[in-house]
C-alpha positions in Angstrom: 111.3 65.1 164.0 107.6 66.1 163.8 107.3 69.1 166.4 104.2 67.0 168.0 100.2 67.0 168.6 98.5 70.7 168.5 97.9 72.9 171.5 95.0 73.9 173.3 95.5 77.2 171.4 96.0 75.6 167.4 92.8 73.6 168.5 90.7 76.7 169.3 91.3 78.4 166.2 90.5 74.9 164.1 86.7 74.7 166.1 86.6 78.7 164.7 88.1 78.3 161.5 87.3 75.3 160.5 91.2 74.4 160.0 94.1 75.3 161.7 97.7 75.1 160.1 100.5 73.8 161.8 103.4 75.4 160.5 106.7 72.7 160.1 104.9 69.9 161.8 107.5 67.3 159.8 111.0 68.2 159.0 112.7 68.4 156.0 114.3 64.8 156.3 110.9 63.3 157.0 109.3 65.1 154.4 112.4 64.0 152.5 111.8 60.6 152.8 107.9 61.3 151.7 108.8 62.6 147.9 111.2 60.4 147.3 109.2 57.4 148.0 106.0 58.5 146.2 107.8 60.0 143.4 109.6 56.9 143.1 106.8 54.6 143.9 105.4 52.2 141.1 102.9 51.1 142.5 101.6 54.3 144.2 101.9 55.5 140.1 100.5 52.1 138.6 96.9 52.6 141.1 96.4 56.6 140.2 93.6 57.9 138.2 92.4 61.0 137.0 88.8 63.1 137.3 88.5 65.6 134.9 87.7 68.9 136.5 84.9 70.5 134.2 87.6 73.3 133.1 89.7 71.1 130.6 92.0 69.9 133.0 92.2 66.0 135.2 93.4 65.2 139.2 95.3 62.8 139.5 95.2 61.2 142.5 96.6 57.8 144.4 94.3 56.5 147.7 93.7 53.6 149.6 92.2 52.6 153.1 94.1 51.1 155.5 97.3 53.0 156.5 99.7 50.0 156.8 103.4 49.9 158.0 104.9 51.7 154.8 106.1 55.2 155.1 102.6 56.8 154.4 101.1 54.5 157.3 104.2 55.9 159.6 103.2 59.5 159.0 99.0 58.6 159.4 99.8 56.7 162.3 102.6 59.0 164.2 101.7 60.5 167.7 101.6 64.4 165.9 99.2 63.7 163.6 96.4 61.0 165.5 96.8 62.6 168.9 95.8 66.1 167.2 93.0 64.3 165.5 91.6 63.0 168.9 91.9 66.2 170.2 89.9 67.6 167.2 86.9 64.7 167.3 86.8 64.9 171.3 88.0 61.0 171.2 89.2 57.8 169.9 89.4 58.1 166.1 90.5 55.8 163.2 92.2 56.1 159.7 89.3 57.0 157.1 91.5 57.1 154.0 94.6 58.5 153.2 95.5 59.9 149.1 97.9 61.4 147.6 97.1 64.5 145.0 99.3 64.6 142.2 99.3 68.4 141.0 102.2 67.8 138.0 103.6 71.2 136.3 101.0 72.8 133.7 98.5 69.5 133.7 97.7 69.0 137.3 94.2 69.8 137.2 91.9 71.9 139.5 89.2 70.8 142.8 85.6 72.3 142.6 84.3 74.1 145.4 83.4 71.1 147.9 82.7 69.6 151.7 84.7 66.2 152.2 81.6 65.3 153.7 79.4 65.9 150.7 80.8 62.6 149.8 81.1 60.7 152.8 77.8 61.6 154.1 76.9 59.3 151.2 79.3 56.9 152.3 76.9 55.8 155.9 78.7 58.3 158.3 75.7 59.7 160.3 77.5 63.0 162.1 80.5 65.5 160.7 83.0 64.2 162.8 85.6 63.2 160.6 88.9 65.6 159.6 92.1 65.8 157.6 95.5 66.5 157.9 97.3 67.7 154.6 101.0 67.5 154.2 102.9 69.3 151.9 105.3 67.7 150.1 105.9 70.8 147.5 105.6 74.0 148.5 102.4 74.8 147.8 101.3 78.5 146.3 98.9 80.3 144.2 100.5 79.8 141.1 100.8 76.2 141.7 97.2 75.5 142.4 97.5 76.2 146.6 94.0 74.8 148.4 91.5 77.4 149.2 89.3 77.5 152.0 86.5 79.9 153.2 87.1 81.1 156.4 83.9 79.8 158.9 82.1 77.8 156.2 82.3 74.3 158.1 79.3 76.5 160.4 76.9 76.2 157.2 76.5 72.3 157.5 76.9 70.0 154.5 75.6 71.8 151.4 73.7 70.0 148.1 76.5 68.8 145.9 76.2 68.0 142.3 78.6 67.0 139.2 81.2 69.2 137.7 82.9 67.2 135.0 83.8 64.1 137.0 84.4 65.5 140.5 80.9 66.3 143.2 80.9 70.0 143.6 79.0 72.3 146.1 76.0 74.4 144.9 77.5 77.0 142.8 74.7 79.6 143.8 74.8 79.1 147.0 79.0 79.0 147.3 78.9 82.1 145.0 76.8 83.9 147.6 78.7 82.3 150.5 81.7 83.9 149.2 80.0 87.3 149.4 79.7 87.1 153.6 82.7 85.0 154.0 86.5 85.4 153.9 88.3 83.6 150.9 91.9 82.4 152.1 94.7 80.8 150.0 96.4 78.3 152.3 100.5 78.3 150.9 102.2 76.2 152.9 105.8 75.1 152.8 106.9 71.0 152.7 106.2 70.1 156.3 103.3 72.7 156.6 100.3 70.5 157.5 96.6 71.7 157.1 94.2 70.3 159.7 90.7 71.1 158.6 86.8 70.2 159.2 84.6 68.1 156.6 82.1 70.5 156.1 84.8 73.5 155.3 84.3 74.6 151.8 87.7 74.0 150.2 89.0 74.0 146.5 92.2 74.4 144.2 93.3 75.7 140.9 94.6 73.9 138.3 98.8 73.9 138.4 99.9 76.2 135.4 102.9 76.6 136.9 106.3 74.7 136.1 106.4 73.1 139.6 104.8 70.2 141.3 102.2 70.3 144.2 101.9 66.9 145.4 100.5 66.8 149.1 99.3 63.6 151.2 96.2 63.5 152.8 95.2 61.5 155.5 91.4 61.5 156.7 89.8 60.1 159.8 86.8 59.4 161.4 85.5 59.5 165.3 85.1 55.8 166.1 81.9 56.6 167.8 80.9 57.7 164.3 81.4 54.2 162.4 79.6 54.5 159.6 76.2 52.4 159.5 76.7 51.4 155.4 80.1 49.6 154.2 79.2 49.0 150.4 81.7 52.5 149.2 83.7 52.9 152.1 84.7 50.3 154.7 83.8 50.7 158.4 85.9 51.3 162.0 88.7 49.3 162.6 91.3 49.9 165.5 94.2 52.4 164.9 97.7 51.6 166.1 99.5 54.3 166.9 103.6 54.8 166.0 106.0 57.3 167.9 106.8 60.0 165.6 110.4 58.4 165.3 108.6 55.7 163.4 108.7 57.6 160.5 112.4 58.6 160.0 112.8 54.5 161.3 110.4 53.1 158.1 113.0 54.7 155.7 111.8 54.0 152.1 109.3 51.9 152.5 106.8 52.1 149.8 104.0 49.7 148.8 106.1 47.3 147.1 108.1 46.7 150.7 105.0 46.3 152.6 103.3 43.0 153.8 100.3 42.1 152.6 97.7 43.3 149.8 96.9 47.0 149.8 93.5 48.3 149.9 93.4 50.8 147.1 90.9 52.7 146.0 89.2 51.9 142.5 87.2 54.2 139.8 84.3 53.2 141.4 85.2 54.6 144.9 84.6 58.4 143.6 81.0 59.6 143.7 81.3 60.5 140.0 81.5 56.7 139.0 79.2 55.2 142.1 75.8 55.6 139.9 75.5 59.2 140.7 75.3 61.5 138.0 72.8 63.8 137.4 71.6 63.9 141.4 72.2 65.8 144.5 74.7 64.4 146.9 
């Protein structure tokens, strides 16, 4: 069973860092459970598309908003991961997003250098207080397109972002001379392994020329007291429910397709890329 909410210690060296990882947060049943449903989930494959990297190679990536009662709501909603996040934001928080990345052998494509709140900043939310968790569900390493962070970077605020092929990517300039005064650190994490970490930390990933898969879920949230003040990309505060952590291994394989009501996934248009955009700053 997940191994619980970080410690006073873990949340320390996130405020420093700007990420903390929690080594074997979910077990190898839960995370189990995780592949085989999105691996084996139509619909999860039916509402992916792709953003071409600038380097010849495409994401591919699944999202939506609302976390639901499926087995990817169970894990964004469990007690480990939500509790952390509170204690991360200094409050209540809610479920911004969640995605899965698709990093397939040889074609998964690679993340520019960026800030998760480069985009959202666009999206109405006034303040930086909104964080991920990233779970591994491959073991993630260099070869295989691991994410990268700089060490410290979420302490520069949000930086200009512009287009690189179809994704928004920090100033190159100023990340190339960021990199000069600041640590570089490949995060490989093992299937369980999850990555908390700050929306202003500089973060980005290689494309996957490796014969095995890196497919990792992502959930995001946002501090309530930080709803944003526009709803037109991104939709606003609503409550979150939280589950026990036993939740998770009690959904089973529940994928979309099991799941009342209609999912809110994300479209094209939801990426900054397609959102009327190019050729300015964000």
């Amino acid at each position: 069973m997940a191994t619980g909410p970080l410690n006073d210690q873990q949340v320390r060296d996130y405020h420093a860092n700007g990420y903390v990882l929690a080594k074997g947060l979910f077990d190898a049943e839960e995370i189990g459970l995780l592949v085989r449903a999105a691996k084996e989930d139509r619909q999860l494959d039916e509402h992916s598309f792709g953003r071409k990297d600038g380097e010849g190679g495409t994401v591919r990536l699944s999202g939506w908003n609302q976390p639901g009662d499926t087995l990817y709501g169970m894990f964004a909603r469990c007690e480990s991961v939500v509790n952390s996040m509170e204690k991360l934001l200094d409050g209540e928080v809610y479920h911004y997003h969640s995605k899965v990345i698709m990093k397939d052998p040889r074609i998964g494509g690679a993340w520019a250098w960026h800030q998760d709140y480069g985009y959202w900043y666009m999206f109405g939310a006034l303040f930086p207080l909104l964080a991920s968790a990233c779970i591994a569900m491959d073991p993630a390493t260099r070869e295989n397109g691991c994410l990268q962070v700089i060490r410290g970077s979420q302490s520069l605020g949000r930086i200009d972002h512009l287009l690189t092929g179809e994704q928004a990517g920090a100033d190159r300039d100023r990340v190339a001379e960021i990199l000069k005064r600041m640590e570089l650190v490949h995060v490989e994490m093992d299937p369980g392994d999850t990555l908390f970490f700050h929306c202003n930390l500089l973060h980005r990933s290689d494309q996957n020329r490796s014969e095995n898969p890196r497919w990792s879920l992502i959930c995001c949230y946002n501090a309530a007291r930080n709803d944003p003040y526009k709803t037109d990309k991104h939709p606003g505060y609503t409550p979150l429910h939280k589950v026990p952590d036993t939740a998770i291994k009690e959904a089973g394989l529940r994928r979309f397709a099991d799941a009342q009501g209609d999912v809110a996934w994300w479209q094209n248009t939801s990426n900054l890329a397609a959102s009327g955009l190019k050729g300015k700053q964000v």
